[in-house]
N, C-alpha and C positions, 0 to 999 in steps of 0.2 A: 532718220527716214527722209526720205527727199520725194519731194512731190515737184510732178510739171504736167501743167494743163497747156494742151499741143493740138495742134490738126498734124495728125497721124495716118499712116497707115502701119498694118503690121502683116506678118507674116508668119508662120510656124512650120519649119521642116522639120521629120524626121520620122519617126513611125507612124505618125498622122500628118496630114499637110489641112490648113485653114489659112483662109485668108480675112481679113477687115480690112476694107477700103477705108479712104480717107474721110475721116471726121473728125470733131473737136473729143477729145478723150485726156482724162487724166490716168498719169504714168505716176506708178506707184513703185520704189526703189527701197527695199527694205536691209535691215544692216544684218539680215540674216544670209542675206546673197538672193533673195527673192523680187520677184521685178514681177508686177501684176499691171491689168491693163484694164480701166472700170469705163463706162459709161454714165450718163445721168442718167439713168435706169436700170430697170435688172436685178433690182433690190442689193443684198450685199455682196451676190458672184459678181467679180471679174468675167470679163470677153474673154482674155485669153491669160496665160502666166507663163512663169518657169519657176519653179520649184526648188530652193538651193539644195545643193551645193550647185553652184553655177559662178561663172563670170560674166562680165559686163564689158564689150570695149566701144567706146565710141570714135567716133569720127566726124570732122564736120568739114563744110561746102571748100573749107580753108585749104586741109590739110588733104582732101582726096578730090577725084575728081567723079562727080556723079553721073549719071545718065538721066538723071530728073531733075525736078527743081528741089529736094530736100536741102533743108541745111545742116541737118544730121543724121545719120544714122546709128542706130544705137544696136549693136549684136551683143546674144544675148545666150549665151553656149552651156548648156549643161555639162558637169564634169564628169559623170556619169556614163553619161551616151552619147550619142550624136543626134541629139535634140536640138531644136535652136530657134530663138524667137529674132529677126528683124523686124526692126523700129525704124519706118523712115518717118521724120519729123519735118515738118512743113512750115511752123512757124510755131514759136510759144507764146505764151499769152501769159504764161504764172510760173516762176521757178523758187522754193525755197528747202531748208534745210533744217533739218529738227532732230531733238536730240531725246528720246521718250525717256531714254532708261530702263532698269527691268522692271517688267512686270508682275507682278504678284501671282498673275494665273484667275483663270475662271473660278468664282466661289459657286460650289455645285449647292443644286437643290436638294432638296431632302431624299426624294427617291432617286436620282443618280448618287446621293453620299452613300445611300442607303445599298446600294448594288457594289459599290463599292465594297464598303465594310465586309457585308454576306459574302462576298465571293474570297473575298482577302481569307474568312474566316475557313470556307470550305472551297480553297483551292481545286480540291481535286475534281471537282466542277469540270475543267477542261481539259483532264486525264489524268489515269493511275499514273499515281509516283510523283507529281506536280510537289512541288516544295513553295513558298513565301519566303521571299527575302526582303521586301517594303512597300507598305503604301506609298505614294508619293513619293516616289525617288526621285533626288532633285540631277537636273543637267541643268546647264546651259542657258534653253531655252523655255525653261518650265518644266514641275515635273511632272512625272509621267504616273499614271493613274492607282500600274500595280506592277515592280518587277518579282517574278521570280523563275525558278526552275522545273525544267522537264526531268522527265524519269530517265533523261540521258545524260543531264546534268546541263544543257545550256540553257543560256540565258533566256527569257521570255519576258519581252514590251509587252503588258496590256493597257490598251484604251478602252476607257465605258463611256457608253452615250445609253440615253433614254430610246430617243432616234438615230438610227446611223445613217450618216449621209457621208460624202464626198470629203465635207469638210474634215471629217473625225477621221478618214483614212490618209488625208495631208495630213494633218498635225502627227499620227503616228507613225506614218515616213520618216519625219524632219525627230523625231523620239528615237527612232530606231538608226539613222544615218548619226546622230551623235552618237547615243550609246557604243555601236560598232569602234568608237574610237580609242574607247578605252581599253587595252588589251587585256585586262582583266575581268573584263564582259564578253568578249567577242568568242563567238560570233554570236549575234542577239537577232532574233527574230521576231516577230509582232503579230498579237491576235487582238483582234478588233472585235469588241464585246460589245451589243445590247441590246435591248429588247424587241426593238425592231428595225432591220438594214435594209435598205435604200436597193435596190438591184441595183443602180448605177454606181454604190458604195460597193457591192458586191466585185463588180466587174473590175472595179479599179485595183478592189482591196488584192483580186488573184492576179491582177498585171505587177503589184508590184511583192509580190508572195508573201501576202500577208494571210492568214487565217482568220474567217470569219466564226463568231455563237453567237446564236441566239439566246440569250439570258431568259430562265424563265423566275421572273420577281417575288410572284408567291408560292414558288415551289422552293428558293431560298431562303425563303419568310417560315418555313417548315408549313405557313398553311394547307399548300396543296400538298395532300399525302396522297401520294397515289396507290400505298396500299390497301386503302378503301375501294377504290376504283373497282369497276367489273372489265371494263375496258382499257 
């Protein structure tokens, strides 16, 4: 991971344009091809990102000739589309390099383990024919919650959260963009499972075609029978 704390500006073209003027900000350079851009506030979201797969090319005050006073510019090209973050960098203050290694993965709580299991157990939860092929299938980057198949036979990324937000639709992006690699999975698509989703999770999850459910917990608990029900 490499981190630089910078007076920055940035920029984002492409199917959305935003801009952040210039301020002190730390640039976050991650070894997954991910390049985030945080402030001292704002709790743990990022201002802005790119999302790998993507590349990085820099340049500086040496090698090109700017039209500002930056000393570097940092582009930042999604492989994808034509997305694109500019980073003009104005001065740094902090630059180092680190090396984490893999991570272990999130240890879930009891009622996400718990939605988990339930659902692994009665797949067909999210349609006739659904098959189980593994808890925790490992990639890459961590694994992935629950893969298995449709009643067509492909492949299917699920992620569970308690809460669905924004975050839980990245992470099962960067789930689904590996899995696709393997051609003995592909083509793999992703549904984003739990108990309650975010509208702004919602809008992401259908920009990047992913399938949203809502889980309901104690109807997989067998408590809620709804053959009791009048309504």
């Amino acid at each position: 991971m490499r981190l630089v704390i910078a007076d920055c500006s940035v920029d984002y073209e492409g199917r959305l344009k935003a801009h952040l003027p210039m301020a002190t900000r730390l640039l976050m350079v991650k070894a997954d091809g991910s390049v985030l851009i945080h402030s001292d506030g704002g709790s743990y979201k990022p201002l802005n990102w790119m999302s790998p797969p993507a590349t990085l090319h820099i340049d500086t005050a040496d090698d090109a000739e700017f039209d500002d006073d930056a000393v570097e510019r940092w582009i930042v090209q999604a492989t994808k589309s034509d997305d694109k973050l500019l980073i003009r960098i104005y001065a740094k203050h902090h630059e180092s390099n680190h090396q984490l290694g893999i991570d272990p993965g999130l240890i879930k709580d009891g009622v996400e383990a718990d939605l988990q299991r339930l659902l692994a157990e009665h797949i067909e939860t999210l349609g006739e024919g659904y098959r189980l092929i593994r808890r925790e299938y490992p990639t890459s980057i961590g694994p992935v919650d629950i893969l298995a198949r449709d009643a067509t036979g492909h492949t299917v990324a699920v992620e569970l959260k308690r809460r669905g937000d924004i975050d839980g639709v990245e992470q099962l992006t960067r789930y689904v963009e590996q899995l696709n690699r393997d051609p003995q999975l592909a083509p793999v698509r992703g549904i984003f499972a739990a108990q309650l989703i975010k509208p702004q999770a919602k809008t992401l999850a259908a920009d990047r075609g992913i399938a949203c459910v809502t889980l309901d917990y104690d109807a997989l608990r067998g408590i809620d029978d709804t053959s009791d029900k009048l309504f």
